[in-house]
KESE-77808 format. One record per residue (C-alpha): x, y, z; residue in one letter; residue number from 1. Coordinates in Angstrom, 2 decimals, always signed. Layout:
<rec u="X" v="Y" w="Z" code="a" pos="NUM"/>
...
END
This chain:
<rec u="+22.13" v="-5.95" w="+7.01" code="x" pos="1"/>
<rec u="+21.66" v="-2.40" w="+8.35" code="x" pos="2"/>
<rec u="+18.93" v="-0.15" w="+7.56" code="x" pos="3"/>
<rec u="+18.21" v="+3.68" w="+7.53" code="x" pos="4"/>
<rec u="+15.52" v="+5.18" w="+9.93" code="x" pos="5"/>
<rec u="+14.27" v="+8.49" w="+10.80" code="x" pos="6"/>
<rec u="+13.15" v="+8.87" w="+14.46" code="x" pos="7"/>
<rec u="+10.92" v="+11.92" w="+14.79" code="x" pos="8"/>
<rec u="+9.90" v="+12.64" w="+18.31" code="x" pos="9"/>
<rec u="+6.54" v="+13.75" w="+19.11" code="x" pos="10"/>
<rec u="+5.34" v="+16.99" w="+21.42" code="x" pos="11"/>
<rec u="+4.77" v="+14.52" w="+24.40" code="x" pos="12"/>
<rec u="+8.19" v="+12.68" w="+24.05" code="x" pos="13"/>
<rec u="+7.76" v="+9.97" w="+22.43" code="x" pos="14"/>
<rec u="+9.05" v="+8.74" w="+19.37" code="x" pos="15"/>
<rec u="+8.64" v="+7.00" w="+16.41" code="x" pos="16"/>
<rec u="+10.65" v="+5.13" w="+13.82" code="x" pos="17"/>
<rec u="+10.45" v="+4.56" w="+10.19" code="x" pos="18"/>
<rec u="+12.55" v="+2.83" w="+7.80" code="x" pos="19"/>
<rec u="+13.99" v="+4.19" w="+4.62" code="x" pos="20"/>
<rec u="+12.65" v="+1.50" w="+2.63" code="x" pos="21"/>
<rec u="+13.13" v="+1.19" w="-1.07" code="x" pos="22"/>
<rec u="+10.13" v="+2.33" w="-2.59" code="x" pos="23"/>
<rec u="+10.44" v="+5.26" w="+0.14" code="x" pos="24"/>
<rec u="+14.41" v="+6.19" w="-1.85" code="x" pos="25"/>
<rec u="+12.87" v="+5.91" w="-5.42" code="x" pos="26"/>
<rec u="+9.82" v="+8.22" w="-4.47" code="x" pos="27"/>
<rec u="+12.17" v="+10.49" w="-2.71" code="x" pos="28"/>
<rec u="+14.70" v="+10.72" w="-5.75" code="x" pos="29"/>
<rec u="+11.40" v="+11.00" w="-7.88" code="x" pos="30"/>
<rec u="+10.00" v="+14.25" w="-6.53" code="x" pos="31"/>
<rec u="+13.55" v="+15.78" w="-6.20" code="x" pos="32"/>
<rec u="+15.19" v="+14.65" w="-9.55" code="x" pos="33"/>
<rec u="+18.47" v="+14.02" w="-7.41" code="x" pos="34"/>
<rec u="+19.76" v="+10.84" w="-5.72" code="x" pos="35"/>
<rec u="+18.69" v="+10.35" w="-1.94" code="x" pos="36"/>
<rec u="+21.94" v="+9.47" w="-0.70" code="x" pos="37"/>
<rec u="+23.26" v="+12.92" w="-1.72" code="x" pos="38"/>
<rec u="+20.89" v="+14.67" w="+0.13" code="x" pos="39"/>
<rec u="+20.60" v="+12.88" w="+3.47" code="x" pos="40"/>
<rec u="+23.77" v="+11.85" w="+4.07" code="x" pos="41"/>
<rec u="+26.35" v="+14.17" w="+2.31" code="x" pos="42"/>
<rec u="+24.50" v="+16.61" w="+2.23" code="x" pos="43"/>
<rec u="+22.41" v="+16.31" w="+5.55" code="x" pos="44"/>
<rec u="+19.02" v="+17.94" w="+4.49" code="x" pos="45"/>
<rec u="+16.63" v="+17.97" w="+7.57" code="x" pos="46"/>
<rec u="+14.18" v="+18.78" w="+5.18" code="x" pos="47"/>
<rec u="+15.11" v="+16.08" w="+3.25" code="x" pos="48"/>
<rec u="+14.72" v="+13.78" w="+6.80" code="x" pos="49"/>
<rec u="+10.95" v="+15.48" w="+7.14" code="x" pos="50"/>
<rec u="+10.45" v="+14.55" w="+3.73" code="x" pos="51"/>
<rec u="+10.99" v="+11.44" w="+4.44" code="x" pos="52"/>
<rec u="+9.33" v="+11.12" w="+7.45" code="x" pos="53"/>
<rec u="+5.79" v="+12.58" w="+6.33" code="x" pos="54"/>
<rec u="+6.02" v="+10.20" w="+2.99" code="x" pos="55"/>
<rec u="+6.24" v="+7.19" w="+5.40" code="x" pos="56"/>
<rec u="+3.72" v="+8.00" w="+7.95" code="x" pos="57"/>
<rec u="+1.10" v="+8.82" w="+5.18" code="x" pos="58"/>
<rec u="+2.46" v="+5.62" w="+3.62" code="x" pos="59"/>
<rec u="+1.32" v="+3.95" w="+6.52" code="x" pos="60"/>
<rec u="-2.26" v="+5.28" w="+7.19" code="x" pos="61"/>
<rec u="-0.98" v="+7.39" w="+10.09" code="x" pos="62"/>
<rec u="-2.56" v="+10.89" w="+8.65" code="x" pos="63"/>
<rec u="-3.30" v="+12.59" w="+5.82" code="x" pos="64"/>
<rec u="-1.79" v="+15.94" w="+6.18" code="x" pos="65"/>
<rec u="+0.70" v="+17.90" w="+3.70" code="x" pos="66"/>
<rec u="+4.11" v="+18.47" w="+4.52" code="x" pos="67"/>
<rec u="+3.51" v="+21.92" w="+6.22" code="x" pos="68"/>
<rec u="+3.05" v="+23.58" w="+9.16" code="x" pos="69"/>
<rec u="-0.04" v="+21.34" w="+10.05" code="x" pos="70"/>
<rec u="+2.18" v="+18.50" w="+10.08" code="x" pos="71"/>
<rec u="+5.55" v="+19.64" w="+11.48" code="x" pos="72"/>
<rec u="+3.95" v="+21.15" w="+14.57" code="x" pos="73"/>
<rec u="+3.51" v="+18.21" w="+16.00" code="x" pos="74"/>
<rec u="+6.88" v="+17.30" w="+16.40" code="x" pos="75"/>
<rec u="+10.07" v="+18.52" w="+18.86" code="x" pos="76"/>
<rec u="+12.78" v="+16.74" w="+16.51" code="x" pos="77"/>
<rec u="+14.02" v="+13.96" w="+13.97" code="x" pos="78"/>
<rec u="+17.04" v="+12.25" w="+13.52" code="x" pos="79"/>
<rec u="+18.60" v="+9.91" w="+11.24" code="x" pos="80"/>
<rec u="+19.64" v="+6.38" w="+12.76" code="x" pos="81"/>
<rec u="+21.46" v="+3.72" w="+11.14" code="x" pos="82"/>
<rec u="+19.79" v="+0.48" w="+12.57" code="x" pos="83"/>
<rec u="+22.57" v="-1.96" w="+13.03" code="x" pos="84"/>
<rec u="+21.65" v="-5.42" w="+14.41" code="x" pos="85"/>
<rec u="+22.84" v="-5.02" w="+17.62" code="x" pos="86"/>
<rec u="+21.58" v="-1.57" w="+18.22" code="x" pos="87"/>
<rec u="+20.90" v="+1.81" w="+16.84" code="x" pos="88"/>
<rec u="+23.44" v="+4.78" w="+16.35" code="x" pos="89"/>
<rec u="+23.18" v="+8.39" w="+14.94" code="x" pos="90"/>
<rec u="+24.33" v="+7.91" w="+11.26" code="x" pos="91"/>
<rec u="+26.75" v="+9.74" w="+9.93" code="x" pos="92"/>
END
């Protein structure tokens, strides 16, 4: 089965992945009283995509910074990918 991931790539080129995992969507559609789907991939929100990004890497222990400037600065750029099992693509 394929999974949703946002890649966020760091000052110094490298990059990170995290998945759009279920309890990420229900949080998500929590705080914005709309469904995720909507947002990030009809709509294509790359604030929605930050959102998401910040939520997971708290999640994981990885910082505990608000979604502001503190934490955006240290990234160049994000992207949605739809993991496939033979390889990742841009989603669409």
């Amino acid at each position: 089965m394929a999974t949703l991931k946002v890649e966020v790539t760091e000052k110094n080129g490298k990059t990170k992945e995290y998945e759009i995992t279920t309890s990420a969507r229900v949080a998500f559609e929590s705080a914005h009283q709309t469904a995720w789907h909507t947002r990030i991939v009809e709509e294509q929100r790359e604030s929605d995509l930050w959102w998401f990004a910040h939520y997971l890497s708290k999640k994981a222990g990885e910082h505990s910074l608000p979604l502001d400037d503190s934490y955006l600065d240290k990234y160049d750029g994000i992207r949605l990918v739809y993991d496939e099992k033979n390889g990742l693509t841009d989603a669409e």
